[in-house]
LOMAR-881628 format. One record per residue: residue number from 1; x, y, z of N, C-alpha, C in turn. Coordinates in nm, 4 decimals. Atoms other than C-alpha are relative to their C-alpha. Last residue first. Example, Ala and Ser with C-alpha at 12.3 -4.5 7.8 and 13.67 -1.06 7.14 Angstrom:
REM residues 2
resi, neast, nnorth, nup, caeast, canorth, caup, ceast, cnorth, cup
2, -0.0820, -0.1190, -0.0060, 1.3670, -0.1060, 0.7140, -0.0770, 0.1090, 0.0730
1, 0.0890, -0.1190, 0.0000, 1.2300, -0.4500, 0.7800, 0.0900, 0.1200, 0.0000
***
This chain:
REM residues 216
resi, neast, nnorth, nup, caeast, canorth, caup, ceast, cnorth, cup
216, 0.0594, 0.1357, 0.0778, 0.3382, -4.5573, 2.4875, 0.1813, -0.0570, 0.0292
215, 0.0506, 0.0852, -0.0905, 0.3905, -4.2634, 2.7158, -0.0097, -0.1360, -0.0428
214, -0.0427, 0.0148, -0.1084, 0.6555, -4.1204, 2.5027, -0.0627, -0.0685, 0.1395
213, -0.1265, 0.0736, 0.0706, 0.4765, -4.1446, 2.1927, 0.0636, -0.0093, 0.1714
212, 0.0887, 0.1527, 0.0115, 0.1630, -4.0067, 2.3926, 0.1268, -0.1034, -0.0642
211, 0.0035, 0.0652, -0.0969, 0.3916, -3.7133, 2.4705, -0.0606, -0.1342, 0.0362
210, -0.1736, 0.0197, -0.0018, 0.5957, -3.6124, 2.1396, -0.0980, -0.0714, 0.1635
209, -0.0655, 0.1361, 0.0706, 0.2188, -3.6269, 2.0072, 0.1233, -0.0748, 0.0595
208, 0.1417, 0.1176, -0.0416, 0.0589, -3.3882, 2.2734, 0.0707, -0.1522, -0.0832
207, -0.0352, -0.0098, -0.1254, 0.3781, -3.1480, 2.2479, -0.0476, -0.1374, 0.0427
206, -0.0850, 0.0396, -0.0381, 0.3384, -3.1192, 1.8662, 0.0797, -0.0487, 0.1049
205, 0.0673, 0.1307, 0.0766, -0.0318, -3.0554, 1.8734, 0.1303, -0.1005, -0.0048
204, 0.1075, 0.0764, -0.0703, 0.0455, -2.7531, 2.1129, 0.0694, -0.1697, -0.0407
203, -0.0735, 0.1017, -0.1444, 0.3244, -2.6683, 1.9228, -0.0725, -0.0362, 0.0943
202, -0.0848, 0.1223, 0.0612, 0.1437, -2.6289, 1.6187, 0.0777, -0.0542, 0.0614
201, 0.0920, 0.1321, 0.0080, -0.1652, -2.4597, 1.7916, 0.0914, -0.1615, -0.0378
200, 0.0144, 0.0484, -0.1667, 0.0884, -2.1950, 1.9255, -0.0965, -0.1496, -0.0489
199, -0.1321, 0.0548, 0.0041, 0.1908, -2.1337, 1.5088, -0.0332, -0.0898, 0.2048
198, -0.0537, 0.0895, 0.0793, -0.1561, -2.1183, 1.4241, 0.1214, -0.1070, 0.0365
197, -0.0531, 0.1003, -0.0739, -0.2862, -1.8890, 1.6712, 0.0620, -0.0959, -0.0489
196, -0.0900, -0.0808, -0.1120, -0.2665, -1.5463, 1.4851, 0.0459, -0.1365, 0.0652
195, 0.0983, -0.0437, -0.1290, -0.4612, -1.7422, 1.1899, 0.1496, 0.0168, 0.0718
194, 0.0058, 0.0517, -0.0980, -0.3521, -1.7611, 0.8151, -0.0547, 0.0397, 0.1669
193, 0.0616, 0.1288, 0.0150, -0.1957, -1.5366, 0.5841, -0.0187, -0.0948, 0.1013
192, 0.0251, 0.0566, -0.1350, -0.0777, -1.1720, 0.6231, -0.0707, -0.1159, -0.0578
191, 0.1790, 0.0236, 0.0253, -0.0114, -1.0057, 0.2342, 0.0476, -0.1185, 0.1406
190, 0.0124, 0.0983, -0.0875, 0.2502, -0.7749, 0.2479, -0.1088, -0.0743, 0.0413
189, 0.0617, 0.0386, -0.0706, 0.2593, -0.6316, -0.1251, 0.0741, -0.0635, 0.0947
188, -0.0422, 0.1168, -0.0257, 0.4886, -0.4692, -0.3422, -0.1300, -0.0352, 0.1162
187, 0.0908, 0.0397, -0.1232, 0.4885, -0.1139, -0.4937, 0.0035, -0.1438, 0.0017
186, -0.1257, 0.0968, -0.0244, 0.7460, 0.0424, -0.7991, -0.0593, -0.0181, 0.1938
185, 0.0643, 0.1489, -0.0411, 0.4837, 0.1891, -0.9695, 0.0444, -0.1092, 0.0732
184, 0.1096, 0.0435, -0.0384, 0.5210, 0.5430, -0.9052, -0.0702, -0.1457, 0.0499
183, 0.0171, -0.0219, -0.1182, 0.8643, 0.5406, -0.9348, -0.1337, -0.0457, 0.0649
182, 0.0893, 0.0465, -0.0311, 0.8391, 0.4410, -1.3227, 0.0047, -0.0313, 0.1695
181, 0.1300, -0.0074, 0.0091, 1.0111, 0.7003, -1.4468, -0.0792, -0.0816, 0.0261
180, 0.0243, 0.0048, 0.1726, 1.2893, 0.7331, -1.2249, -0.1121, -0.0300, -0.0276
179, -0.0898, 0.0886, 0.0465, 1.3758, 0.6739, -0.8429, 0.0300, -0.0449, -0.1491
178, 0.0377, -0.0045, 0.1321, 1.1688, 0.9010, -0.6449, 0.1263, -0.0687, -0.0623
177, -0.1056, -0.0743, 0.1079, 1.2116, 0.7824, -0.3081, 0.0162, -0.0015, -0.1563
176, 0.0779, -0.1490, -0.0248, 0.8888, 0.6680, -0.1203, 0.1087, 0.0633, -0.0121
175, -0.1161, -0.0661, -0.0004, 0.8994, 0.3008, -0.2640, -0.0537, 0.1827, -0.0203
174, -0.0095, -0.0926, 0.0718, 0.5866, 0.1136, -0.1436, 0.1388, 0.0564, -0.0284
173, -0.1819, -0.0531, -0.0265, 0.5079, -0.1539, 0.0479, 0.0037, 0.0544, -0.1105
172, -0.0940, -0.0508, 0.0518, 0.0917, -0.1924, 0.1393, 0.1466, 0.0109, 0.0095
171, -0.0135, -0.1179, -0.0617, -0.0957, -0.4196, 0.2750, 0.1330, 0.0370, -0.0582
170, -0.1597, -0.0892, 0.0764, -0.2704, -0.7383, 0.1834, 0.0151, 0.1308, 0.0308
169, -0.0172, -0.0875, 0.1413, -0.4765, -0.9194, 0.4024, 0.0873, 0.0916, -0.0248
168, -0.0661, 0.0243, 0.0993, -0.4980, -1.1087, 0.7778, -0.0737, 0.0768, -0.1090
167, 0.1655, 0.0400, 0.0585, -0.6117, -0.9064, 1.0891, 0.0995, -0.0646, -0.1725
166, 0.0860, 0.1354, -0.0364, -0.3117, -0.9373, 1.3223, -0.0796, -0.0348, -0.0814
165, 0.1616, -0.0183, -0.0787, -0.0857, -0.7287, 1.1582, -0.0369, -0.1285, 0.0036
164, 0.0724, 0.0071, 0.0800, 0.3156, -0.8205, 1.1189, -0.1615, 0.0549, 0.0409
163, 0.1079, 0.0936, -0.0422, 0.5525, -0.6518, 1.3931, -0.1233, -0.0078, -0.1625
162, 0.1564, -0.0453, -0.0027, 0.8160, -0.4917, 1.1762, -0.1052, -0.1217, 0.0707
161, 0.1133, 0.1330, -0.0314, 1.1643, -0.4905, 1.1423, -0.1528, 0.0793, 0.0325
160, 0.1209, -0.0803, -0.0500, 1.4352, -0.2566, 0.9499, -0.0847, -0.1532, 0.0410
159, 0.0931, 0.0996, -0.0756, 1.7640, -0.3553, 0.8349, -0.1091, 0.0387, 0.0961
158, 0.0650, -0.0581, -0.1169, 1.9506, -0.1336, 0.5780, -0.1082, -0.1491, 0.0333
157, 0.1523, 0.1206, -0.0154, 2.2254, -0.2956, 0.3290, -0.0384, 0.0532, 0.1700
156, 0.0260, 0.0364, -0.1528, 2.4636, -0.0165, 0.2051, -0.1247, -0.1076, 0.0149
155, -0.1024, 0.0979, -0.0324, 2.6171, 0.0211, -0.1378, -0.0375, -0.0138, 0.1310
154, -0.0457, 0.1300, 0.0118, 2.3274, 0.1048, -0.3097, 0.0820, -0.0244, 0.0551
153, -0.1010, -0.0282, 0.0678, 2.1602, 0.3511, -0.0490, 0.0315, -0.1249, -0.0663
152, -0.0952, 0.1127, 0.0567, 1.8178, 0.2458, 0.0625, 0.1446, 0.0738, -0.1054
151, -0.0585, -0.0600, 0.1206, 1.6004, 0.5057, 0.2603, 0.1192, -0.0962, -0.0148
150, -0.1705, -0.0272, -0.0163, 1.4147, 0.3828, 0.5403, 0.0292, 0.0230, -0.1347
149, -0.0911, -0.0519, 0.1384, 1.0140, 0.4358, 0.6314, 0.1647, -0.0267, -0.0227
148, -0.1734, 0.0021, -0.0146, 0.8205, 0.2278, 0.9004, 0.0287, 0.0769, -0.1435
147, -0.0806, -0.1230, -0.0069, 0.4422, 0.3317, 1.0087, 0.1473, -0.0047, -0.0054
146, -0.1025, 0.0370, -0.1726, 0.3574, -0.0322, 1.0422, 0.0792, 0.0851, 0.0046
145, 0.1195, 0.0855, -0.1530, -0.0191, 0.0022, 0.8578, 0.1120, -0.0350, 0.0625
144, 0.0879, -0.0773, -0.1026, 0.2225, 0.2236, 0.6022, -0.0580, -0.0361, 0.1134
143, 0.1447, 0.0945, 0.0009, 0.4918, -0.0057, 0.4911, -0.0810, 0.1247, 0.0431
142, 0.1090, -0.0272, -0.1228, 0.7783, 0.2199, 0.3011, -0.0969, -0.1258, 0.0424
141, 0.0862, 0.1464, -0.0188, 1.1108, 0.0917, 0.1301, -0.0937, 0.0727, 0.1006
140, 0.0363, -0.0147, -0.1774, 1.2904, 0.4058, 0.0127, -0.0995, -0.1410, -0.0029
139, 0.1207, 0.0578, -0.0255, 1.5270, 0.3764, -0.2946, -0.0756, 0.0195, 0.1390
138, 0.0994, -0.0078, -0.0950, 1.8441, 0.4973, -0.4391, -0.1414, 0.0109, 0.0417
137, 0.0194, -0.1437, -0.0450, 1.9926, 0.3963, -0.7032, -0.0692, -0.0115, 0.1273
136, -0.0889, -0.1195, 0.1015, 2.1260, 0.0482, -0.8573, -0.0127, 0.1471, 0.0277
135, -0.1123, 0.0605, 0.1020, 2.1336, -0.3021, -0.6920, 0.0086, 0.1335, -0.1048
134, -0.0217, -0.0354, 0.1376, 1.9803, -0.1751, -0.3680, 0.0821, -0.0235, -0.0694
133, -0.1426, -0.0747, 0.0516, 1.9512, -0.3201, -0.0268, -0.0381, -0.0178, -0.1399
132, 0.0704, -0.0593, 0.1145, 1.6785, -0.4367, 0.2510, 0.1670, 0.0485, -0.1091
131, -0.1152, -0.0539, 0.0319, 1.7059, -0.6760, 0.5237, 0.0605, -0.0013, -0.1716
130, -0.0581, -0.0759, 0.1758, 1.4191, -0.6865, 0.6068, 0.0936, 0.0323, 0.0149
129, -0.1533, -0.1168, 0.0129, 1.3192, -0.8594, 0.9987, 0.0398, 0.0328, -0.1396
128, -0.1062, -0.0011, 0.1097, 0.9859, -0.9692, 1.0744, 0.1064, 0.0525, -0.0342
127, -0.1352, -0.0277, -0.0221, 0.8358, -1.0655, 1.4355, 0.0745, 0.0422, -0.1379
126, -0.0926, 0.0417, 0.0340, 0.4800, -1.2152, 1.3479, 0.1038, 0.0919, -0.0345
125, -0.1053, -0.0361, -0.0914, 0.1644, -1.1073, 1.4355, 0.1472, -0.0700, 0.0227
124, 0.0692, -0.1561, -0.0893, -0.0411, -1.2171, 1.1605, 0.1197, -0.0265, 0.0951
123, 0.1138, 0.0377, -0.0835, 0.1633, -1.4769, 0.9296, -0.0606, 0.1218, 0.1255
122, 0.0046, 0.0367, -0.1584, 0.3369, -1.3870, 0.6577, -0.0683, -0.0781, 0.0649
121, 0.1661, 0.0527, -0.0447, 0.3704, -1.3311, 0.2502, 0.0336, -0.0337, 0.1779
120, -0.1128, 0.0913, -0.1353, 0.6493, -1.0773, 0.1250, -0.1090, -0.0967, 0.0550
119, 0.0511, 0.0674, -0.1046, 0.5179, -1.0306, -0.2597, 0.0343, -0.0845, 0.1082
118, 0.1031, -0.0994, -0.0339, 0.6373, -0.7683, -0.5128, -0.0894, -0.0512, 0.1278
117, -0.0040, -0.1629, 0.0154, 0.9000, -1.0427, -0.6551, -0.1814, 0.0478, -0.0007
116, 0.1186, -0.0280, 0.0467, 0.9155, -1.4245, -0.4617, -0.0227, 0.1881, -0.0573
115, -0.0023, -0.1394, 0.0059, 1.2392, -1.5763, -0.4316, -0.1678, 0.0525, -0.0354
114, 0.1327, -0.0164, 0.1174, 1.2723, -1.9062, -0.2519, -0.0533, 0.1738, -0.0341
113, -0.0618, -0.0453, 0.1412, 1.6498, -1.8729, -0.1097, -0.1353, -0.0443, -0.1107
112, 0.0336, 0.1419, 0.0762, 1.4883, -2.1262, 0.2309, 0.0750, 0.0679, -0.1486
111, -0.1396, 0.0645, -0.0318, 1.6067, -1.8108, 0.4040, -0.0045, -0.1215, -0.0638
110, -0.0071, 0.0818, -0.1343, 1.3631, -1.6246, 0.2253, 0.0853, -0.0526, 0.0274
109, -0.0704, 0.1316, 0.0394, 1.4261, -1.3597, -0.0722, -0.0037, -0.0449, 0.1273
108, -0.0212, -0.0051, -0.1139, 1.1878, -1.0499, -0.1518, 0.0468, -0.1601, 0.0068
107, 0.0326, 0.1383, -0.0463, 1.1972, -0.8776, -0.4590, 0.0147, -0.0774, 0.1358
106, -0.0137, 0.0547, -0.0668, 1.0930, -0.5188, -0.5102, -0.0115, -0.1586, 0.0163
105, 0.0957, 0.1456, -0.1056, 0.9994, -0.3359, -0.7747, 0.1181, -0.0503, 0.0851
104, 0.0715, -0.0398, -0.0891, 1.1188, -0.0508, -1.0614, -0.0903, -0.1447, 0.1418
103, 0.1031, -0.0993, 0.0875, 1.4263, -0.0042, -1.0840, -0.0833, -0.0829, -0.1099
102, -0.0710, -0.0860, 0.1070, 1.5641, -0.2152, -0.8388, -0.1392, 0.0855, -0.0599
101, 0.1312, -0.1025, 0.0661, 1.5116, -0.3089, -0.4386, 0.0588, 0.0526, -0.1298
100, -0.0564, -0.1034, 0.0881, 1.6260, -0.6244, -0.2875, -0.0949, 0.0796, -0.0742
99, 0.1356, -0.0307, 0.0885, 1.4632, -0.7736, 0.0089, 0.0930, 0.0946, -0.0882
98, -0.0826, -0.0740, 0.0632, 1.6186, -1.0199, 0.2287, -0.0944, 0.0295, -0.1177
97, 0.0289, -0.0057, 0.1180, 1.3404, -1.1435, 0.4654, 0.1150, 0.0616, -0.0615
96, -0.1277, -0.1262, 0.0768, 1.3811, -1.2899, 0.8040, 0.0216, 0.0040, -0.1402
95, -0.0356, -0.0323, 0.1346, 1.1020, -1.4168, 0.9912, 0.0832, 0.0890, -0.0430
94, 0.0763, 0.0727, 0.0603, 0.9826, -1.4758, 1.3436, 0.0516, -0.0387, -0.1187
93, 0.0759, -0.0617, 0.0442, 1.2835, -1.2550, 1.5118, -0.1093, -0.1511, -0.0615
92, 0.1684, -0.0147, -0.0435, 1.4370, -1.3186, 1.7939, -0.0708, 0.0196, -0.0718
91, 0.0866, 0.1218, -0.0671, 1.7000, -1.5625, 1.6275, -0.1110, 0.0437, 0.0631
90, 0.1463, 0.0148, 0.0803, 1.8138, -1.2510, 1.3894, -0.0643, -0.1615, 0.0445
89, -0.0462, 0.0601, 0.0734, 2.0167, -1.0782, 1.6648, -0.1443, -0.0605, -0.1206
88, 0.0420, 0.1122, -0.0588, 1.8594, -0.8006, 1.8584, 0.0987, -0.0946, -0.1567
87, -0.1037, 0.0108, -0.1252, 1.9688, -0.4422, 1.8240, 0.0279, -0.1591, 0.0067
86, -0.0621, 0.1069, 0.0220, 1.8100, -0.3431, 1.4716, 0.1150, -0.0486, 0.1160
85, -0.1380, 0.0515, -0.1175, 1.7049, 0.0014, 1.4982, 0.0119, -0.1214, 0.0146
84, -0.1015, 0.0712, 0.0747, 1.4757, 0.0524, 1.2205, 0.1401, -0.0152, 0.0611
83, -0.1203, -0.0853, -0.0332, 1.1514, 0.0076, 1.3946, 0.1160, 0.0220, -0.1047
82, -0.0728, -0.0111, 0.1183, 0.8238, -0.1245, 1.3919, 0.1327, 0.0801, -0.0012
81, 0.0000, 0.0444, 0.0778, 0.5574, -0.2204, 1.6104, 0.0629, -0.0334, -0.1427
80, -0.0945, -0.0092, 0.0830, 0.6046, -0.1077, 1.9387, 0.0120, -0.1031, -0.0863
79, -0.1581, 0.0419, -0.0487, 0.3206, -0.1768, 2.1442, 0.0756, 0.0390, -0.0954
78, -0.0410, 0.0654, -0.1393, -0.0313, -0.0248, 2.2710, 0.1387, -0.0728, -0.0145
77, -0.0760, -0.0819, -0.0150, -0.0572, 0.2241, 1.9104, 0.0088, -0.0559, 0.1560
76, 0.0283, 0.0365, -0.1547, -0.1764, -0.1194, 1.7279, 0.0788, 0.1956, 0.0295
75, 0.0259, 0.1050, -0.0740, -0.1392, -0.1386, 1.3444, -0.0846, -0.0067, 0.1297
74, -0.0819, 0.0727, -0.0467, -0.1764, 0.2010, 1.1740, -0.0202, -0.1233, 0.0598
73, 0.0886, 0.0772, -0.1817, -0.4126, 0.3401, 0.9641, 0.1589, -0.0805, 0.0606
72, -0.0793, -0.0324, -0.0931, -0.2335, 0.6014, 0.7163, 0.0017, -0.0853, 0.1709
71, -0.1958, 0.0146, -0.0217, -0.3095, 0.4765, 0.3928, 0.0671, 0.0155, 0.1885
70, -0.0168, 0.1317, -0.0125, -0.6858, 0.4368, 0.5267, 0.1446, -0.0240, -0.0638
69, 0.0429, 0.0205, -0.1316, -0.7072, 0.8186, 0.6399, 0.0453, -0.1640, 0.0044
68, -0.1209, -0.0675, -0.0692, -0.5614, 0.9383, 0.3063, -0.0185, -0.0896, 0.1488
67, -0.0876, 0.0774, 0.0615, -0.8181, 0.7090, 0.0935, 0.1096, 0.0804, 0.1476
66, 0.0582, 0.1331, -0.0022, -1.0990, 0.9040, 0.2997, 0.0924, -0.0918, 0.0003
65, -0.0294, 0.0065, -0.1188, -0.9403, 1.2580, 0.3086, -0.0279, -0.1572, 0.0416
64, -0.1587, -0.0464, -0.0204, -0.8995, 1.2327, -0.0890, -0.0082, -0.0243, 0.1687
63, -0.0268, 0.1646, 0.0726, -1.2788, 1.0527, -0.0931, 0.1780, 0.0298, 0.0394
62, 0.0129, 0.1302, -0.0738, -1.3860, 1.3352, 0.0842, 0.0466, -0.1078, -0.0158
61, -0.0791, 0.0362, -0.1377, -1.1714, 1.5910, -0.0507, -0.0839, -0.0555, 0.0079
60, -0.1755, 0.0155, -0.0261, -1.2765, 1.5055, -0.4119, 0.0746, 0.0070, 0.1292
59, 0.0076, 0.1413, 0.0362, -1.6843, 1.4618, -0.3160, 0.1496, 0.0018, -0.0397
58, 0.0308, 0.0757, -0.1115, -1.6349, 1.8430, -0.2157, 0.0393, -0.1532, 0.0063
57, -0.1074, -0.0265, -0.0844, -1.4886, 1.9735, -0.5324, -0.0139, -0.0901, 0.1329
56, -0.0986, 0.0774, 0.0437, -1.7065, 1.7604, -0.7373, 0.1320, 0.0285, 0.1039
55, 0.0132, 0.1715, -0.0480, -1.9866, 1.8575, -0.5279, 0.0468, -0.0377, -0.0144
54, -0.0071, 0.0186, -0.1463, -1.9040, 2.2625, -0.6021, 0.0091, -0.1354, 0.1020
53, -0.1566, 0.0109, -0.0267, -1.8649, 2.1787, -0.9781, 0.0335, -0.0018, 0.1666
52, -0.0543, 0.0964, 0.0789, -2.2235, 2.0902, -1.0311, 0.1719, -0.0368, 0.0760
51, 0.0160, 0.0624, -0.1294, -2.3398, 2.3888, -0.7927, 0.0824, -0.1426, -0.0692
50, -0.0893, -0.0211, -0.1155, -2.1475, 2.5911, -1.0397, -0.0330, -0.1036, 0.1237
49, -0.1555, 0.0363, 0.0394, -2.3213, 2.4514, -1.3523, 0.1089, -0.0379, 0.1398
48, -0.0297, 0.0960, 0.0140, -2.6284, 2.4952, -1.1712, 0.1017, -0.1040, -0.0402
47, -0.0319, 0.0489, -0.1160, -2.5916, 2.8159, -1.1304, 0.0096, -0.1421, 0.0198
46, -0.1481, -0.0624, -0.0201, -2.5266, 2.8644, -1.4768, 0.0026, -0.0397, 0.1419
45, -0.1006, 0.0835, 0.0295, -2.8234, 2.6836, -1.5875, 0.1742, 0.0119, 0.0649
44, 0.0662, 0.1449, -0.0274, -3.0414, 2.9068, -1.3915, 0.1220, -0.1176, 0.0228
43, -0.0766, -0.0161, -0.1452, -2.9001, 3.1935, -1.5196, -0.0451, -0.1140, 0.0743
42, 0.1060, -0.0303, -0.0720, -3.0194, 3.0706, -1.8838, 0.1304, 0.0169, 0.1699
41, 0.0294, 0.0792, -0.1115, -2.7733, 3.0577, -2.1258, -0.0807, 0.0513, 0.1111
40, -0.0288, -0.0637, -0.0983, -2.8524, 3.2852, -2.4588, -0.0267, -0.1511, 0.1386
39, 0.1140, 0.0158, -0.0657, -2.8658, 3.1901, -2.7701, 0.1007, 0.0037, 0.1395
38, -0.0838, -0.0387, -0.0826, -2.7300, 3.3058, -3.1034, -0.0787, -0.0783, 0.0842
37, 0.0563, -0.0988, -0.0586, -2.8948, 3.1547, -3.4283, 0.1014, 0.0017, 0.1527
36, 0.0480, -0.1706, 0.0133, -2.6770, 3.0744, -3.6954, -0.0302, 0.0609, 0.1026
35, 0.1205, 0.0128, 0.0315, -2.5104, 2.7277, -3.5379, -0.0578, 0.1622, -0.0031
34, 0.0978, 0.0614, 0.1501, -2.1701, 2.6826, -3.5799, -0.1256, 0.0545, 0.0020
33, -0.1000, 0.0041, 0.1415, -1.9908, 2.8450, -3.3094, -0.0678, 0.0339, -0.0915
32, -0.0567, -0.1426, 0.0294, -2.2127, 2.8498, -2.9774, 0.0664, 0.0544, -0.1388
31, 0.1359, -0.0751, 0.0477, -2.3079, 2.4737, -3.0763, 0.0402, 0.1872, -0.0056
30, 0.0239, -0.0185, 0.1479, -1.9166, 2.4414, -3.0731, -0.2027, 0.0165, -0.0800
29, -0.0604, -0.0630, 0.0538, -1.8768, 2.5544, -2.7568, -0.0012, -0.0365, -0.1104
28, 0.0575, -0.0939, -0.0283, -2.1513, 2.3851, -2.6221, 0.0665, 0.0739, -0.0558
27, 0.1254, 0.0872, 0.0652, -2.0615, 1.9982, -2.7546, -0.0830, 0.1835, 0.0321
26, -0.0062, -0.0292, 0.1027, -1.7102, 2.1452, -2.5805, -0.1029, -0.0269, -0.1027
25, -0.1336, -0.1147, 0.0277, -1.7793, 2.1813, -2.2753, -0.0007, 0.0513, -0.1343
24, 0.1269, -0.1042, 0.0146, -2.0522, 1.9182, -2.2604, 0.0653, 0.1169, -0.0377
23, 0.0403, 0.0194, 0.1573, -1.7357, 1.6582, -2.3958, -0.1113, 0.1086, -0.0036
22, -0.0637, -0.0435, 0.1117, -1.5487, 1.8250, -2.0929, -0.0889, -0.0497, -0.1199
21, -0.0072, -0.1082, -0.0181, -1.8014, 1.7598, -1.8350, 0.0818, 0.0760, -0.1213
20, 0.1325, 0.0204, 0.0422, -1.8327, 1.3763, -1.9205, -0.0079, 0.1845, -0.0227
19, -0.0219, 0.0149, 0.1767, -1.4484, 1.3578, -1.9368, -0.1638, 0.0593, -0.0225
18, -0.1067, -0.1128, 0.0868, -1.4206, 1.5367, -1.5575, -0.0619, -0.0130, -0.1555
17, 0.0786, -0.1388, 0.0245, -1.7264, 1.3205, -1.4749, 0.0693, 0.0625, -0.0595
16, 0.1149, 0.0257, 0.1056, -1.5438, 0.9642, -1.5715, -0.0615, 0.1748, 0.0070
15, -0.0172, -0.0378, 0.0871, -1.2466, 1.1056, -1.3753, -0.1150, 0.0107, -0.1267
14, -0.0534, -0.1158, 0.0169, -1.3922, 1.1678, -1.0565, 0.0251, 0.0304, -0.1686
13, 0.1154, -0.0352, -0.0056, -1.5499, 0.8468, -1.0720, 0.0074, 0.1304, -0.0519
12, 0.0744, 0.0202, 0.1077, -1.2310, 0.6865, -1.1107, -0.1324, 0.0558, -0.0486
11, -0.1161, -0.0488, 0.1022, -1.0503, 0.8268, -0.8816, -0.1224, -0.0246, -0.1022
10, 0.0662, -0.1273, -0.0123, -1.3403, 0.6887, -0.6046, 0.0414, 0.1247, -0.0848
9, -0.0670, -0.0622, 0.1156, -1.2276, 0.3448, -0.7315, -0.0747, 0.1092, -0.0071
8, 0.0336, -0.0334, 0.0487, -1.3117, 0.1639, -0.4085, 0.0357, 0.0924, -0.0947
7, 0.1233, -0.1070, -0.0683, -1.0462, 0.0949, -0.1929, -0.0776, -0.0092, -0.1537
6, 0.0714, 0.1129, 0.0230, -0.7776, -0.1970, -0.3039, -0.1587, 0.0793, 0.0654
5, -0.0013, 0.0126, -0.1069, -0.4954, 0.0086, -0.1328, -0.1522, -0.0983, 0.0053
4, -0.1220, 0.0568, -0.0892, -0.2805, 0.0307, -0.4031, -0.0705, -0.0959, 0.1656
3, 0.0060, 0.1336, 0.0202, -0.6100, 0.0990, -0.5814, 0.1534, -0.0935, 0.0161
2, 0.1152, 0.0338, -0.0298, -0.6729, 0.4176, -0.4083, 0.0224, -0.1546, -0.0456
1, 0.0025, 0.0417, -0.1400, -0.3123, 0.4977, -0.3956, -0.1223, -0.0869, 0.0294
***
């Protein structure tokens, strides 16, 4: 998750100690073994051991409540940002993505039929519509930062939308139905590009031209 989500590699830390802890582990258990004379651990050491492990525990939920907290951020909670009710035709929307899902990834197909796999690209606040469907089992298409989940049957095509975020960078899509052995990896990016005002700047600029032409 942690590096789904491009966080610091607080996993990683974790693990390096685990190994570091195990080679003392055993680098003690076999002094204990082998070596003639007996010897005795100091109480000391022992507590220390424990306080050792006590930080690891700790420093695991933090980092676990940490990563958890930034999967779960949401967009905006002032408008409705995501849905999978599908009322509106597909002229209100900004963007309309067809997004097939196999084992394991996600490709995502524009109306232009330019295909791009694991990567939907946008613009901040921007209207999107998925229209999502499976070519062999079942699948869940999650975003987190637009709290949407749906579950992909193959013979059905599900349509879910999503206000894009404002702040541009990449953000998670995920499959949150186990789907065989490589479930895990079967993640995709929405990566926001560009400025919120962009598209208003382009009809601006387009307005100003169509009118000097017209005055001239």
């Amino acid at each position: 998750m942690e590096e789904a989500l491009s966080l610091a590699g607080g996993q990683t830390t974790l693990m390096a100690i685990t190994i570091a802890l195990t080679i003392l582990g055993l680098a003690g258990l076999a002094t204990a073994i082998f070596l003639p004379a007996r010897w005795r651990v100091k109480y000391s050491m022992e507590f220390i051991f424990i306080a050792v492990l006590l930080v690891i525990v700790w420093y695991a939920d933090w980092n676990s409540t940490k990563t958890y907290t930034a999967y779960q951020n949401k967009m905006s909670t002032e408008q409705s940002v995501s849905s999978t009710k599908v009322t509106q035709d597909d002229s209100f929307f900004d963007r309309t993505l067809t997004v097939v899902a196999f084992q394991w990834g996600f490709a995502f197909i524009t109306d232009e039929n330019k295909i791009s796999r694991s990567v939907a690209v946008v613009k901040p606040g921007e209207k999107i519509l998925f229209k999502i469907l499976s070519n062999d089992v079942i699948h869940g298409f999650n975003i987190p930062v637009a709290s949407i989940t749906a579950e992909i049957d193959p013979d059905e095509m599900r349509q879910v939308w999503i206000k894009a975020p404002d702040k541009p960078g990449k953000y998670l899509i995920q499959c949150v139905n186990y789907c065989g052995v490589g479930h895990t990896q079967m993640k995709a990016w929405l990566v926001v590009e560009g400025d919120k005002d962009d598209e208003h700047k382009n009809k601006e600029t387009a307005i100003k031209v169509e009118g000097a032409h017209n005055g001239a």
